[in-house]
One Martini backbone bead per residue (centre of mass of N, CA, C, O) as a GRO file, in nm:
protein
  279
    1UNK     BB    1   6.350  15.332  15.260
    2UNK     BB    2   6.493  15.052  15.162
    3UNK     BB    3   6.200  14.911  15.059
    4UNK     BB    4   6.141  15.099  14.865
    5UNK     BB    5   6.397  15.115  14.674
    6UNK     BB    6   6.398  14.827  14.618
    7UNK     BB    7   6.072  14.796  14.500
    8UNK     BB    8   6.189  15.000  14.231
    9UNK     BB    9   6.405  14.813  14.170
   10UNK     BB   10   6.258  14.546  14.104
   11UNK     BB   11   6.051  14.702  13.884
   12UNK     BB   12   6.316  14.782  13.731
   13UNK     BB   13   6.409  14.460  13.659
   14UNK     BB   14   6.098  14.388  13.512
   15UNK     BB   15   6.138  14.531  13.301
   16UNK     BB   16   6.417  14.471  13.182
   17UNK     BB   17   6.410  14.161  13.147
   18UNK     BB   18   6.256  14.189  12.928
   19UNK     BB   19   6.363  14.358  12.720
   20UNK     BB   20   6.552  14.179  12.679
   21UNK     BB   21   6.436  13.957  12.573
   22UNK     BB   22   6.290  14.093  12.320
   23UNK     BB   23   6.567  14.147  12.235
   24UNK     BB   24   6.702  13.867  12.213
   25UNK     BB   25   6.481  13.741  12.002
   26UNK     BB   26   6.527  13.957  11.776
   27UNK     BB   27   6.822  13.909  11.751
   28UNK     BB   28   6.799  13.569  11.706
   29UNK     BB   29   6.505  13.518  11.519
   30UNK     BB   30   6.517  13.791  11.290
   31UNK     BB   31   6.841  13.918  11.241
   32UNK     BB   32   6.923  13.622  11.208
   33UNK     BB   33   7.008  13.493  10.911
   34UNK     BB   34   7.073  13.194  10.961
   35UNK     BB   35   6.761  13.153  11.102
   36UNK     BB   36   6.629  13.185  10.818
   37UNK     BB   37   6.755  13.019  10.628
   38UNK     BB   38   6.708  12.750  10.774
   39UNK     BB   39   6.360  12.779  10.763
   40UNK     BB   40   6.413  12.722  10.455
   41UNK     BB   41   6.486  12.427  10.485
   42UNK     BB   42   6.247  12.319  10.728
   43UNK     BB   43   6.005  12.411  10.467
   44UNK     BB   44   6.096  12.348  10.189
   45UNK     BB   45   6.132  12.655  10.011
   46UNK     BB   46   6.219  12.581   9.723
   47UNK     BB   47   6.095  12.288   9.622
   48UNK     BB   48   5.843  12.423   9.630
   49UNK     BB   49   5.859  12.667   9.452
   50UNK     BB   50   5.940  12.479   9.190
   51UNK     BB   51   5.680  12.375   9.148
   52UNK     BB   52   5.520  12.643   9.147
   53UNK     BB   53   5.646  12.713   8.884
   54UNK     BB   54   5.567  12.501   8.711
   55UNK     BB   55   5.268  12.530   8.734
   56UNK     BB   56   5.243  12.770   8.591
   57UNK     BB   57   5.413  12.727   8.324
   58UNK     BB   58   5.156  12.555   8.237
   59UNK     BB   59   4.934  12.750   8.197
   60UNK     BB   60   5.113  12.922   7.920
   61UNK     BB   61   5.138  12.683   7.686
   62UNK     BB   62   4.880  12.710   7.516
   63UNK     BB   63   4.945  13.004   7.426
   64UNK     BB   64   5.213  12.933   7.265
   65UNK     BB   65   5.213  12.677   7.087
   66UNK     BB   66   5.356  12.436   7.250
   67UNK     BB   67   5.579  12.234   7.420
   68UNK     BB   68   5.627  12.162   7.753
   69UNK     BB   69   5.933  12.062   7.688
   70UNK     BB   70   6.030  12.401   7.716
   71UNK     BB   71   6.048  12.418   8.044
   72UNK     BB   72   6.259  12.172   8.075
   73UNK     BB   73   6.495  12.316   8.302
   74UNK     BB   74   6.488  12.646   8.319
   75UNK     BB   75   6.494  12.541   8.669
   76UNK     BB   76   6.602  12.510   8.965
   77UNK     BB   77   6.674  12.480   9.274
   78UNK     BB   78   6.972  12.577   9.293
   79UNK     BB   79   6.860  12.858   9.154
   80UNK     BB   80   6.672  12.952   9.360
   81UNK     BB   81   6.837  12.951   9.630
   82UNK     BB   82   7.037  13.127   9.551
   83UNK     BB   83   6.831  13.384   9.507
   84UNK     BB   84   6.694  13.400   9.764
   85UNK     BB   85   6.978  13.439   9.911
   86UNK     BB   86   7.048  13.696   9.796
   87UNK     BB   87   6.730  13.847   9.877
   88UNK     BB   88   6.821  13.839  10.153
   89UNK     BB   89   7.104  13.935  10.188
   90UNK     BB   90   7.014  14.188  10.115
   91UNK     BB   91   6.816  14.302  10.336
   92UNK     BB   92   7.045  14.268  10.546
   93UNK     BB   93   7.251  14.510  10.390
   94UNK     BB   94   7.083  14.705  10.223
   95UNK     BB   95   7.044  14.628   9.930
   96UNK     BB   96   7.016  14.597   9.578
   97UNK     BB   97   6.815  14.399   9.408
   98UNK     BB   98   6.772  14.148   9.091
   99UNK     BB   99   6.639  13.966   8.949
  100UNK     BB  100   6.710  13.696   8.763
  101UNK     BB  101   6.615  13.656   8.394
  102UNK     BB  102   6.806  13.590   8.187
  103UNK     BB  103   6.861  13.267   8.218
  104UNK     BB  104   6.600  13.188   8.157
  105UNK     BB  105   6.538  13.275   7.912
  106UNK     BB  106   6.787  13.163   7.762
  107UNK     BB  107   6.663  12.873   7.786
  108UNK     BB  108   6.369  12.911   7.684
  109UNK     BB  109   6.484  12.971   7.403
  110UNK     BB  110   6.622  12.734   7.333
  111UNK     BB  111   6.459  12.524   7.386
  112UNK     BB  112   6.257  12.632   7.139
  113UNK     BB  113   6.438  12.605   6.909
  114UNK     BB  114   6.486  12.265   6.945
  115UNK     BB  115   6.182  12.213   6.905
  116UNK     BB  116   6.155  12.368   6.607
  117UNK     BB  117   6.373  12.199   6.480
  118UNK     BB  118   6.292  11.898   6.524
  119UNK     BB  119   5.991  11.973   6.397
  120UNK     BB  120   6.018  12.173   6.158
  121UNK     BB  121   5.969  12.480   6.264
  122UNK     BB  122   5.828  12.760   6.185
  123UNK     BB  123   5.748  13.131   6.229
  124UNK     BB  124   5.550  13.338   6.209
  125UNK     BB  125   5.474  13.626   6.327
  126UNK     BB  126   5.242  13.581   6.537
  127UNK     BB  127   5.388  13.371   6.668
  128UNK     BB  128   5.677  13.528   6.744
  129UNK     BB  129   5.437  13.720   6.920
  130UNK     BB  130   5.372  13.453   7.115
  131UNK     BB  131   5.644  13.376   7.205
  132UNK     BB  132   5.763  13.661   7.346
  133UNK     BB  133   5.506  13.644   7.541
  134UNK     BB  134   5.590  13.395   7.679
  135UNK     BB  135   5.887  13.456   7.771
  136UNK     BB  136   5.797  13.730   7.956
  137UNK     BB  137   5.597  13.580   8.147
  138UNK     BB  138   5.784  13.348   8.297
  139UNK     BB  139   5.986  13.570   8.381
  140UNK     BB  140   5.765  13.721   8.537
  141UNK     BB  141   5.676  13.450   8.747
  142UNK     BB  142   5.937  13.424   8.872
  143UNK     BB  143   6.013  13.728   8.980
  144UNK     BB  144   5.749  13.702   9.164
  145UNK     BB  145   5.747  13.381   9.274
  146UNK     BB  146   6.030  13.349   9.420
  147UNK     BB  147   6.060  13.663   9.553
  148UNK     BB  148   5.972  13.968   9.756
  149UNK     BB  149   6.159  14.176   9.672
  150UNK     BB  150   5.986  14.433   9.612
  151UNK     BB  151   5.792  14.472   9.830
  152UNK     BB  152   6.009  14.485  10.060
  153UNK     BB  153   6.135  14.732   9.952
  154UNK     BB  154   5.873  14.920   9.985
  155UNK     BB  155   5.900  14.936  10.265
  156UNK     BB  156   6.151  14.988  10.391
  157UNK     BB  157   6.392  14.810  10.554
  158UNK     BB  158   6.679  14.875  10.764
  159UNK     BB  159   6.844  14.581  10.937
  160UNK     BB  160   7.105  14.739  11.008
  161UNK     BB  161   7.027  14.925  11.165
  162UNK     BB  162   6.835  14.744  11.333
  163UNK     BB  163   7.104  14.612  11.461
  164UNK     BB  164   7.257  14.811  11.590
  165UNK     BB  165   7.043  14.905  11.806
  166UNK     BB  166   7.010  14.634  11.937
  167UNK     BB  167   7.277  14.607  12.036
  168UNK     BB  168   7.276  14.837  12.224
  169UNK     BB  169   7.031  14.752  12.414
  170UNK     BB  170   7.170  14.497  12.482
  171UNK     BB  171   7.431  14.630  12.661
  172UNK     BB  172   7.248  14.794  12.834
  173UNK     BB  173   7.126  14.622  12.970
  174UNK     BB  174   7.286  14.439  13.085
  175UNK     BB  175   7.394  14.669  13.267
  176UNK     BB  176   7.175  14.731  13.416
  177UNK     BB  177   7.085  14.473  13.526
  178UNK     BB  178   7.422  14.500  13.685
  179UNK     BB  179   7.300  14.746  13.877
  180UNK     BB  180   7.056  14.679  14.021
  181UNK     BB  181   7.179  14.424  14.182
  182UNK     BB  182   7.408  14.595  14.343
  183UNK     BB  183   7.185  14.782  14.454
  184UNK     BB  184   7.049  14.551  14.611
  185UNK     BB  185   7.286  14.436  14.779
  186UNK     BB  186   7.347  14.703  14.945
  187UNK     BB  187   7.099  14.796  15.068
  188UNK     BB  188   7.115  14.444  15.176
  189UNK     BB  189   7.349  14.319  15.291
  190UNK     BB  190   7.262  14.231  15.570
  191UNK     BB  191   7.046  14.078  15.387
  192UNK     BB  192   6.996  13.825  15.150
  193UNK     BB  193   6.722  13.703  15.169
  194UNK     BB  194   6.587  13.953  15.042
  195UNK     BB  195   6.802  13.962  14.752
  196UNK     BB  196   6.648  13.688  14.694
  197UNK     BB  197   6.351  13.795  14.704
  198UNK     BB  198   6.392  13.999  14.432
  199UNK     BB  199   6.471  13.861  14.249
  200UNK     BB  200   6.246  13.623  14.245
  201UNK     BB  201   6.026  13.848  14.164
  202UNK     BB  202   6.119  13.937  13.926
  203UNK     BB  203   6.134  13.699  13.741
  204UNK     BB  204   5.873  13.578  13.806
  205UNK     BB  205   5.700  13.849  13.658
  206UNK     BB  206   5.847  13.814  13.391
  207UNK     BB  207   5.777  13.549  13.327
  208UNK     BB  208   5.450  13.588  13.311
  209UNK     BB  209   5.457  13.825  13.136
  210UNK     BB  210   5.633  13.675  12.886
  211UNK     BB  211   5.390  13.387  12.888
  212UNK     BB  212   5.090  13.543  12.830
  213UNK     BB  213   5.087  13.567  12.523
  214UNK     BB  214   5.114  13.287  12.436
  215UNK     BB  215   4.873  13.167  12.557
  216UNK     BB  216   4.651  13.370  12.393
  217UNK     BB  217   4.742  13.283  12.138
  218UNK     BB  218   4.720  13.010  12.126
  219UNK     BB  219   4.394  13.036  12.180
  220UNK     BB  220   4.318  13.307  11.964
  221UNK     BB  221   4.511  13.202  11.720
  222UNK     BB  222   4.583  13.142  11.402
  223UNK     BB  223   4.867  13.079  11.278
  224UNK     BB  224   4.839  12.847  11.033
  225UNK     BB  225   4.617  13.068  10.879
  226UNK     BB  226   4.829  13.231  10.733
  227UNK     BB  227   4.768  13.453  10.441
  228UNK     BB  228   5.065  13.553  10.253
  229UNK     BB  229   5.103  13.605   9.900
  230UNK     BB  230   5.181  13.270   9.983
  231UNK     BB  231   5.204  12.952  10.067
  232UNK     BB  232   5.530  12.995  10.095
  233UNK     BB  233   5.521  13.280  10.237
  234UNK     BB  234   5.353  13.165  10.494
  235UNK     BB  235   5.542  12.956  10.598
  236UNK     BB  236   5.727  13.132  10.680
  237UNK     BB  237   5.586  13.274  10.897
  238UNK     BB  238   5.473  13.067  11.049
  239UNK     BB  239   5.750  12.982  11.161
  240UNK     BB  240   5.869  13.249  11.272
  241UNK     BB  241   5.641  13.324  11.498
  242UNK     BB  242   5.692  12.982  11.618
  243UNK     BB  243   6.008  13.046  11.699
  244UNK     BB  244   5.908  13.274  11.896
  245UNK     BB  245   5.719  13.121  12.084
  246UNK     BB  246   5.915  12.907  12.192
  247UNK     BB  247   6.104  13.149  12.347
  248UNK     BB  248   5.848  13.223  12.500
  249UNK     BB  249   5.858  12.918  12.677
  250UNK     BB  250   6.181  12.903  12.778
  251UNK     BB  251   6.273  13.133  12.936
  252UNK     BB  252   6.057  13.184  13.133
  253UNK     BB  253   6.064  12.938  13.268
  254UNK     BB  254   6.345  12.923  13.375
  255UNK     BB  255   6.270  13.195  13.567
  256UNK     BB  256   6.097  13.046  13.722
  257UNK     BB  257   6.260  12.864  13.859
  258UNK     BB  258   6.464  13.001  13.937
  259UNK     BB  259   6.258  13.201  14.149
  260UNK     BB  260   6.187  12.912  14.313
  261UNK     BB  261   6.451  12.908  14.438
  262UNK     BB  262   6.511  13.157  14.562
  263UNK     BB  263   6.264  13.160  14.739
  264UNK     BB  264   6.325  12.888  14.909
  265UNK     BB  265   6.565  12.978  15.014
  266UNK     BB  266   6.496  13.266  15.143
  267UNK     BB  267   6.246  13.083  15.363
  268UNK     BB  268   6.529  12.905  15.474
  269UNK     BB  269   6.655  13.145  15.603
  270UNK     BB  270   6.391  13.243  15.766
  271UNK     BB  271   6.363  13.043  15.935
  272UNK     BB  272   6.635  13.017  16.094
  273UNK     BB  273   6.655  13.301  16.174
  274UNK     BB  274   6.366  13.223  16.370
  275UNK     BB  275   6.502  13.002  16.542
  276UNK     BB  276   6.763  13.192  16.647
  277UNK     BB  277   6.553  13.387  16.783
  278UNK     BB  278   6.415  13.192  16.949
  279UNK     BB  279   6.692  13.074  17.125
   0.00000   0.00000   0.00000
């Protein structure tokens, strides 16, 4: 009866320790803003977006009869930067965020005025309507390529709901996990060996199951072909979901290691034992 016990324990042992790892995966590198921040850091996403968004307002140049030097200064790195970084943090706060237009707008009315003037040029009905749809043109793919905050709202994810689940279900698991063990070391107070070997049981295949999927991914899926969006939160997802393979190249591996000296330890004991009982 208590092998049996045992066997249930340790079987719902790596059942926790699994949940355990991808609740603290998704807890460590989803829903941690810091974490996410930082990825827009390591794959220069701002620099490239400022970029990206420079080369756009420059294909609708010659449609308002302007010269390139108008667009030139109206958006900045430190710009984008903030910008993002609010549409970021609305996200995880669960609030409401509006790209501002208005301050692109309204430099990029002035550089228009200034170079106007510079030029003594007056602009008839037809330009003042051909330049007012230039101006509105670039507000809106600053506010569409900058950051895909609107899209994002459309799905309607509440992150802060989800993160408070989560934190509960992380100390759910903490707490099953160390009342399994307690389960485990009771039932067989009297055989150590038996508690290193079932515990060691338990990291082993827990380690195997949560390794086995990043193999297949690494093998069968191509993760930097991934185009969703642009170029640019392509790069973002591509690093996050790189960010979480890797996370499940190094617990796993820890789990078998720790496994493995368990099992080796229990072996050890289980000579002795067999020695002692030769002798």
């Amino acid at each position: 009866m208590k092998k049996l016990i045992s066997y249930i324990l340790t079987f719902l042992l790596v059942i926790v320790l699994i949940a355990l790892v991808l609740i603290a995966c998704i807890k460590e590198k989803v829903l941690n803003i810091d974490n996410i921040l930082q990825i827009f850091d390591n794959v220069n996403f701002y620099e490239n977006t400022y970029k990206t968004l420079n080369e756009n307002f420059s294909n609708y140049i010659e449609q308002s009869g302007l010269d390139e030097s108008v667009i030139k200064d109206i958006i900045t790195v430190e710009d984008i930067k903030t910008e993002i970084r609010n549409c970021i943090e609305s996200i995880y706060n669960n609030t409401k965020y509006t790209i501002n237009k208005e301050d692109i707008e309204k430099r990029l009315n002035e550089n228009i005025n200034n170079y106007l003037e510079e030029n003594h040029r007056k602009l008839n009905s037809s330009e003042e309507n051909a330049v007012s749809t230039f101006v509105s043109k670039i507000s809106s793919v600053y506010a569409s390529e900058v950051f895909p905050i609107d899209l994002i709202s459309k799905i309607n994810i509440n992150l802060k709901k989800i993160s408070n689940i989560v934190d509960i279900a992380n100390i759910s698991l903490y707490v099953s996990v160390v009342v399994l063990l307690l389960l485990l070391i009771i039932i067989n107070i009297k055989n150590i060996m038996k508690v290193l070997n079932y515990i060691g049981v338990s990291l082993l295949s827990s380690g195997i199951v949560l390794y086995a999927p990043k193999i297949f991914i690494d093998y069968k899926l191509h993760i930097n072909d991934i185009n969703i969006y642009n170029r640019n939160i392509s790069d973002i997802i591509i690093n996050i979901i790189n960010d979480i393979l890797n996370y499940f190249s190094k617990i796993p591996i820890i789990f078998i290691v720790i496994a493995i000296v368990l099992l080796f330890v229990a072996n050890l004991l289980k000579k002795d034992d067999n020695k002692k009982y030769n002798i």
